[in-house]
C-alpha positions in Angstrom: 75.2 12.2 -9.6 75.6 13.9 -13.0 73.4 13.6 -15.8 74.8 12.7 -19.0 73.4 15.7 -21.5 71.4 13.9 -24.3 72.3 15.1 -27.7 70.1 18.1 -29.4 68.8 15.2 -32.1 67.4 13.2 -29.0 65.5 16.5 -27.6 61.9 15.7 -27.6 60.0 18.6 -30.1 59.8 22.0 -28.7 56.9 22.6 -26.6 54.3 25.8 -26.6 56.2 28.6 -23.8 54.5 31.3 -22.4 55.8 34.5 -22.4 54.9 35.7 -18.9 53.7 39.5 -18.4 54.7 40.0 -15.3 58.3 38.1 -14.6 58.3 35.4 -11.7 61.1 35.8 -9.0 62.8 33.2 -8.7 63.6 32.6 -5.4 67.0 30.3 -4.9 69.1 28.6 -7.0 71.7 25.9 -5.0 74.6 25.1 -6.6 76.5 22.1 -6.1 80.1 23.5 -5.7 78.8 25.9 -2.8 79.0 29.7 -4.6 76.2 31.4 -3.3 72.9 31.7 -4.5 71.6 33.6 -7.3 68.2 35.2 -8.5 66.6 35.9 -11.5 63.2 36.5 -12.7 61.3 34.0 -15.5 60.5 35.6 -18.2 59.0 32.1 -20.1 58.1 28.9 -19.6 57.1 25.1 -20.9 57.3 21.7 -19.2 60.8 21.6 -20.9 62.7 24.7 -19.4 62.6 28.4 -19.0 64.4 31.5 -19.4 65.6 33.6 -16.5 67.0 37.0 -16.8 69.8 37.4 -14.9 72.9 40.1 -14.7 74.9 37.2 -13.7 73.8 33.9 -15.9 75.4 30.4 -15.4 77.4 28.6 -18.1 75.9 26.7 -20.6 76.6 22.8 -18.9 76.7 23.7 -15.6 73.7 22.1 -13.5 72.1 22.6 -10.1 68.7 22.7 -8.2 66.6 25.7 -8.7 63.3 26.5 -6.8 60.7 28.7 -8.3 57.6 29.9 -6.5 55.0 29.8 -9.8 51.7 31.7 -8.0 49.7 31.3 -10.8 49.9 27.6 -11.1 49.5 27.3 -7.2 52.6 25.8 -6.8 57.0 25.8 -6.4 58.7 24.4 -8.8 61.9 22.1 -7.7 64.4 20.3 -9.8 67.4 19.8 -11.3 67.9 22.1 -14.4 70.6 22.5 -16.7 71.9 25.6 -18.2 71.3 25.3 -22.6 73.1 28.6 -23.3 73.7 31.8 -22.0 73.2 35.6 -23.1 75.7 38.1 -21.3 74.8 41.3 -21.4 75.6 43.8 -24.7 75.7 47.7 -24.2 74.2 47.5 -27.6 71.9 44.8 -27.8 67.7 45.0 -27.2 67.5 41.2 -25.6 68.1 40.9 -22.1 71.0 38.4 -20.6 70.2 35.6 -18.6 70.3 31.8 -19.7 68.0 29.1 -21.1 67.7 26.4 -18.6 66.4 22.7 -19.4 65.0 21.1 -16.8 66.5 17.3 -16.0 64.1 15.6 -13.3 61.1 17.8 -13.3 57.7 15.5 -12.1 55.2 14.6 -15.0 52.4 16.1 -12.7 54.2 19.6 -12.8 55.1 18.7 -16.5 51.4 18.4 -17.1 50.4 21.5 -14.7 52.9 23.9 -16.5 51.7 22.4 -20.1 48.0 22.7 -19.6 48.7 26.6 -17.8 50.5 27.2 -21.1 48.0 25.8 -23.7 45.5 28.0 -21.4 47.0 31.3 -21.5 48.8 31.4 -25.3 47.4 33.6 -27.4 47.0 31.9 -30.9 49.1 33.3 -33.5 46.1 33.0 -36.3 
């Protein structure tokens, strides 16, 4: 079943990410119309989404299940995520490509976990 995208008015506020030092692998990614799956690393994350760097990002709408093994918050991440926008790569350019993913059915629990991880390991910009 799809999920109906909610317009970028509705989005709740941006929440705190953490930029992650060391990059987590993400492990699979299963999409719905059966390509094969891809891998990435994380390079941030909130209770709302992340960022994975990846050669080969999906388009923004497109949606599937993604599993994450997240070590330092003891546990994998599983949900349905959508893809925000996308960032192919440029000879040129100094950001890396990948795509901003949103996630669509992640638990409150995790929500919380991955919020609280956050809050604990920002550095405060004062």
């Amino acid at each position: 079943m799809a999920v109906k995208p909610q317009a970028v008015e509705d989005w709740p506020p941006a929440n705190k990410r953490l930029h992650l030092r060391k990059p987590l692998m993400v492990l699979k990614a299963k999409l719905d119309d059966g390509r094969k799956p891809f891998f990435g690393y994380a390079r941030n994350i909130s209770r709302s989404g992340m960022f994975i760097a990846s050669v080969n990002p999906r388009n923004p709408g497109e949606q599937f299940d993604i599993e994450a093994n997240l070590p330092p918050l003891g546990l994998t991440l599983v949900c349905r995520c959508e893809v925000v926008w996308k960032r192919t790569y440029a000879k040129k350019s100094t950001l890396e490509p990948g795509m901003g993913l949103r996630f669509l059915d992640l638990p409150e629990e995790v929500a919380e976990i991955i919020s609280r991880w956050v809050e604990e390991n920002s550095v405060s910009a004062e």
